[in-house]
C-alpha positions in Angstrom: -58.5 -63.0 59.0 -59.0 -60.8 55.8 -55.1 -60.1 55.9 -55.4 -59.2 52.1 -58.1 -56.5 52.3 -55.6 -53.1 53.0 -56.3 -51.5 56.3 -60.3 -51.0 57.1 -59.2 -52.1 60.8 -62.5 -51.1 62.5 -64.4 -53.1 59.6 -62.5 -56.2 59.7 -62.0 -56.3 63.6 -66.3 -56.3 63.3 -66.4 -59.4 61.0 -63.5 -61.4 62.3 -65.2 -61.3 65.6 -68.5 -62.7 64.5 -67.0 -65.0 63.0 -64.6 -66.1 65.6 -67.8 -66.6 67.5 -70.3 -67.8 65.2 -72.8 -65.2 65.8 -73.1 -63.9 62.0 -75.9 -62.1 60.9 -77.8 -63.0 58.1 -77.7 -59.2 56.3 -75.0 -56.7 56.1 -74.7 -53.3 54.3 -71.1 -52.5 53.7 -70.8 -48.6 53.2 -68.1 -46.9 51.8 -66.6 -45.5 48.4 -66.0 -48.0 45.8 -62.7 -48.9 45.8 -61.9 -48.8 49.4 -62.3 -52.8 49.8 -66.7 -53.4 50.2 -66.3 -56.1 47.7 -62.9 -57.3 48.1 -64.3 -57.9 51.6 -67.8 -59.6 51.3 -65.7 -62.1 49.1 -63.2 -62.7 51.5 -65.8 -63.0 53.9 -67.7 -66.1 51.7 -64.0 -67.9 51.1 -63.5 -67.6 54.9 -67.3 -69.3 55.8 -66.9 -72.0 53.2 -63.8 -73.1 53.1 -63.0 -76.5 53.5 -59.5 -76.9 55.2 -59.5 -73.9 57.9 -62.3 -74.2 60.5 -63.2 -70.5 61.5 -64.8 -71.5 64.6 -61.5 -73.2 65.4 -58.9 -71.1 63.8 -58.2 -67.0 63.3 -56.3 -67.9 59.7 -58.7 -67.0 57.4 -59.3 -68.8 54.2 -56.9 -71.1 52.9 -57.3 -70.5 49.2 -56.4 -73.8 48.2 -59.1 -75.9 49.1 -62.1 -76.6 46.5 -64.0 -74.4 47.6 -61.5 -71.0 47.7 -60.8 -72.2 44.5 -64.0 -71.9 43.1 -64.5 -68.8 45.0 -61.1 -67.0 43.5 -62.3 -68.2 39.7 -66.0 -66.7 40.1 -67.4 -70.1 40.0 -68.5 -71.0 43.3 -72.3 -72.3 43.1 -73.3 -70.8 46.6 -72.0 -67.3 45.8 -74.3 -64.9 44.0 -73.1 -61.6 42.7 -76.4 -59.7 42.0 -75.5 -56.4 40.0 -76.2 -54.6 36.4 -73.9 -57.1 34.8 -76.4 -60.3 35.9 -79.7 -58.0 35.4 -78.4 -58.0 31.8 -77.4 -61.6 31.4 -81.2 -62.7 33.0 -82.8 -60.3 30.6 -85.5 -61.8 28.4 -85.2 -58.8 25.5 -83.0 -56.8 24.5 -84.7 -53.5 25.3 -83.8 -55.3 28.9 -80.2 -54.2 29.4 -78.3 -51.8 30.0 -80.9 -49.7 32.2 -79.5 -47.8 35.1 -81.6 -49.2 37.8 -81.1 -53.1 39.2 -84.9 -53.8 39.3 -87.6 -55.8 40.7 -86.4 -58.8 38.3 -82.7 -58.8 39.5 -84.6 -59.8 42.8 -87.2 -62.1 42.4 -83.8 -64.1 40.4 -82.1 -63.8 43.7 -85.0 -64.9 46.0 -85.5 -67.9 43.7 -81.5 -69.1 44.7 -82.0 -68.1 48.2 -84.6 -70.8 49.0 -82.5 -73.2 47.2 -80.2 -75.9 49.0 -76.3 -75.3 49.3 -75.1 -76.8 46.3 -71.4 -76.9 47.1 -70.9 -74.6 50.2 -71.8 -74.6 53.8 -73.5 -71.1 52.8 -75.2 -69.3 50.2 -73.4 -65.6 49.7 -75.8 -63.5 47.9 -73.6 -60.1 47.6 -75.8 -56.8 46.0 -73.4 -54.5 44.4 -74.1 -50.8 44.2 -78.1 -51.1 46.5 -78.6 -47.4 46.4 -79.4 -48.3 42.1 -82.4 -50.1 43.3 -85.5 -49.1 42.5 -88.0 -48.6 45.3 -89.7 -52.0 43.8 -86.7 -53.9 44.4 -86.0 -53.0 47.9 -89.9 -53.5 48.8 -89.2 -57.0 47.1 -86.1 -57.9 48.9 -87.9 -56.6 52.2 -89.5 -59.8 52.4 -86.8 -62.0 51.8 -84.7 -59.8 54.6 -87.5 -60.7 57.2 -87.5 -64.6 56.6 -83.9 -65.5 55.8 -83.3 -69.3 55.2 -80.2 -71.1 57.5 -76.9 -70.6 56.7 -77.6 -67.3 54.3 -76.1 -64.0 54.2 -77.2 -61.2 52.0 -74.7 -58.3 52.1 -75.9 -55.2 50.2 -72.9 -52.6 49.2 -73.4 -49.0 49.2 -71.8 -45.6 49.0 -73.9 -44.0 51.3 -76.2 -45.2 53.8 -78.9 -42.6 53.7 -79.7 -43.7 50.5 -80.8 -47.1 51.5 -84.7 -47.0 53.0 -85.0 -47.4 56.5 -86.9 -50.1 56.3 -83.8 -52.1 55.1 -81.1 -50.2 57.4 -83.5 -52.0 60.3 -82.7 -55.1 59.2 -78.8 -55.5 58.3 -76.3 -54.4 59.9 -74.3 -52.1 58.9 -70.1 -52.0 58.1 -68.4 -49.1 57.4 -65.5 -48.9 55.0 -63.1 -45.6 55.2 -61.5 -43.9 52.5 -57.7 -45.5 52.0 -54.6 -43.6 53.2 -52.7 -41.9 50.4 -49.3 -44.6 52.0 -51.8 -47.0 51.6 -52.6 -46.3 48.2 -49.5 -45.4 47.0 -47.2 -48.7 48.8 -50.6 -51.1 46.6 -49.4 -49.0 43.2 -45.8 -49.4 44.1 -46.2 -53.2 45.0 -48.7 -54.3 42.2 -47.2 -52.5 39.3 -44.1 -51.5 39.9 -43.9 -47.5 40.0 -41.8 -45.5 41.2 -42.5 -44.0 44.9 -42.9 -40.3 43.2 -45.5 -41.7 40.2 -47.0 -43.9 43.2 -47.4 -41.3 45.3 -48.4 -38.6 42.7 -51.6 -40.7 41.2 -52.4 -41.6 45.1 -52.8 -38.2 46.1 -55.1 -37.6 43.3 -57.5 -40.8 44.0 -59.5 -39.7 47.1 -58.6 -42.6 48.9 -60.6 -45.4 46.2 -57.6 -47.6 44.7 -60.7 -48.0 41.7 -59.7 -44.3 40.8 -56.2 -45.2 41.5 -56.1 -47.9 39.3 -58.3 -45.6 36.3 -55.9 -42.9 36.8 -52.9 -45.0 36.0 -54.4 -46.5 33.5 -55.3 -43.6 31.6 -51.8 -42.5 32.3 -50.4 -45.7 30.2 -53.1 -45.6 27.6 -51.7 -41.8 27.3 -48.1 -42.4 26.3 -49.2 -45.7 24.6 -51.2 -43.7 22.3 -47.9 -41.3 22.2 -46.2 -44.1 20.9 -48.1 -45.2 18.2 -48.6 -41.4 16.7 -45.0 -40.9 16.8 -44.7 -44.3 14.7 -47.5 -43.8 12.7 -46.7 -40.7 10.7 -44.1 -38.0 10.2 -45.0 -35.2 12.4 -44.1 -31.7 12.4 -41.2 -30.2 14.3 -43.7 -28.4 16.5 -46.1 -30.8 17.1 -43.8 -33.5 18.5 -42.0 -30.8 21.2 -46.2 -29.9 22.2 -46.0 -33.6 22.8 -42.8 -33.3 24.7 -43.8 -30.6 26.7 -46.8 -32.2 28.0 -44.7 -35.4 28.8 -42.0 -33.4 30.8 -43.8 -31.5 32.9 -41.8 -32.8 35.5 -38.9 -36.0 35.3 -41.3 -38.4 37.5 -43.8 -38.0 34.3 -41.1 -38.0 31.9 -39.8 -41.4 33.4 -43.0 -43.1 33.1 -43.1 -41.7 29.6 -40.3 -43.2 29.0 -41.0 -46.7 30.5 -44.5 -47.2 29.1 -43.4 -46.2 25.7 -40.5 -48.9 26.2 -42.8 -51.4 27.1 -44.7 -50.6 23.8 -41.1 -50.2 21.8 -40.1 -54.0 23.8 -43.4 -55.0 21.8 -42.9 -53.9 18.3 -38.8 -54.8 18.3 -40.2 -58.9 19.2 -42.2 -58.6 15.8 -39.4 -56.7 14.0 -35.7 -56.5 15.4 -34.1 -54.9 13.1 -36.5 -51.6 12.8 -36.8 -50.7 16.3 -33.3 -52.2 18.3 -32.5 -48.4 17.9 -35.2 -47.0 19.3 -35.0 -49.2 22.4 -31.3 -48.0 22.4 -32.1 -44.4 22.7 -35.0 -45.1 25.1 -32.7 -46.5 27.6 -30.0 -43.9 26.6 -33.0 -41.4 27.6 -34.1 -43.3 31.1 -30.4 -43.0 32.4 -29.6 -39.3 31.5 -33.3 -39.2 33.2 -32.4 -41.0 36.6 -29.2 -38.2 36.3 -31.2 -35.6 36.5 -30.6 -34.1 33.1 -33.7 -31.3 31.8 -36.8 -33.1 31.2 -37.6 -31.2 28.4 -34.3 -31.3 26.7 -34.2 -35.2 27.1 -37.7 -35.6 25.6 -37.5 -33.4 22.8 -34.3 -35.5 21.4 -36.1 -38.5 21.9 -39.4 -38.2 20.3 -37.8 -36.4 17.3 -35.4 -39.5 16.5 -38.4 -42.2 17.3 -40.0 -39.7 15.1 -37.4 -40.0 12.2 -37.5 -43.7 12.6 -40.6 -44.9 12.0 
């Protein structure tokens, strides 16, 4: 079970045996950094109760993903699972002066609490998943209280969190709690490597830097794209002066892992522009593969960059 949620041994070993041997509780709180796997995990954890074709009293496989119901689940439109965060306190707002407030109030709740005493409507059991509990106000968890003393059959409420001692103890007494550890940098960097296709040395660079959350792993190399895709554009946007475009260089060869994602990310943008118009860019995508092999050769960053961004420069 949960072979798709990356390590969190200890938290999954918890689950899978509860499960194994029906003796779930009806309240969790899963604590941990986001990123690390909390949600990842209580989603998992509702494909794996309702699914339709594996039997989880009968079988250690997990969910199967293909049934109905793990369908449902994977598209966000499962009837029985309820994610209760900012993004629903907004959509349930009556005015606008509603949204966007920083706190998941007393509202948020009572909404939930009227699902909770409702009847499955697809599932064997209603998942009501509370993302980011420590933003509730004290009104909320005094409401929620109640519902966390009477649950209905076949319920689970599972409250995520970053830390526990920001949760009242009067709600800590009645879940149980999960904890989710930080990810390995391997970990992180083999997900980066996998999903999108970096290099071990950019893989490994951004992973060091994302205090084990592949959230921050995932911002970082986004910004990192959005970066030389912005590169891209200002290079093809306007003549630039001499000096300007080698402060641009500069900053992109730092060292040759950067300057080959430089150079792939602003290909991937080049790829983009040549499909609209062949004939302007089919040199540009020319010298940007020119560039990547005298790159993987180990030719001087710098001296590689500054050629290239002066005659994308010249071209556009």
């Amino acid at each position: 079970m949960f072979e798709k949620i990356i390590s969190q041994e200890k938290a999954k070993k918890i689950l899978s045996e509860q499960i194994r041997n029906n003796k779930i509780p009806h309240a969790y709180i899963f604590v941990g950094e986001d990123g690390t796997g909390k949600m990842l995990t209580a989603i998992e954890f509702a494909k794996i109760l309702n699914c339709t074709i594996n039997d989880y009293t009968k079988t250690d496989a997990g969910a199967c993903n293909h049934c109905s119901s793990c369908e449902h689940i994977n598209r966000g439109n499962f009837s029985d699972l309820h994610i209760i965060n900012f993004e629903k306190q907004d959509e349930i707002a009556d005015k606008e002066t509603e949204k966007g407030k920083t706190k998941l109030g007393i509202k948020i709740i009572r909404y939930m609490q009227d699902k909770v005493y409702l009847k499955a409507a697809e599932g064997k059991w209603k998942i009501f998943i509370i993302e980011s509990a420590e933003k509730m106000t004290n009104e909320a968890f005094n409401c929620l209280l109640k519902t966390l003393e009477e649950p209905p059959e076949n319920t689970i409420i599972i409250l995520t969190a970053k830390h526990r001692e920001t949760i009242p103890v009067t709600i800590l007494s009645r879940v149980q709690t999960v904890f989710f550890q930080p990810l390995s940098t391997d970990d992180i960097s083999n997900y980066l490597q996998e999903k999108n296709s970096l290099s071990y040395e950019n893989a490994l660079k951004i992973a060091q830097m994302s205090d084990g959350s592949i959230e921050k792993a995932e911002n970082l190399l986004l910004n990192t794209q959005n970066e030389f895709s912005f590169l891209w554009k200002e290079l093809t946007a306007q003549k630039l002066a001499a000096a300007d475009i080698l402060i641009k260089s500069k900053s992109a060869a730092k060292d040759r892992e950067t300057a080959l994602e430089a150079v792939n990310i602003i290909t991937e943008n080049a790829m983009s522009s040549f499909r609209k118009n062949p004939s302007k860019y089919s040199d540009i995508i020319g010298a940007l593969s020119v560039s990547k092999k005298y790159l993987e050769a180990n030719a001087n960053p710098s001296n590689v960059l500054d050629n290239l961004f002066m005659y994308i420069n010249s071209k556009r």
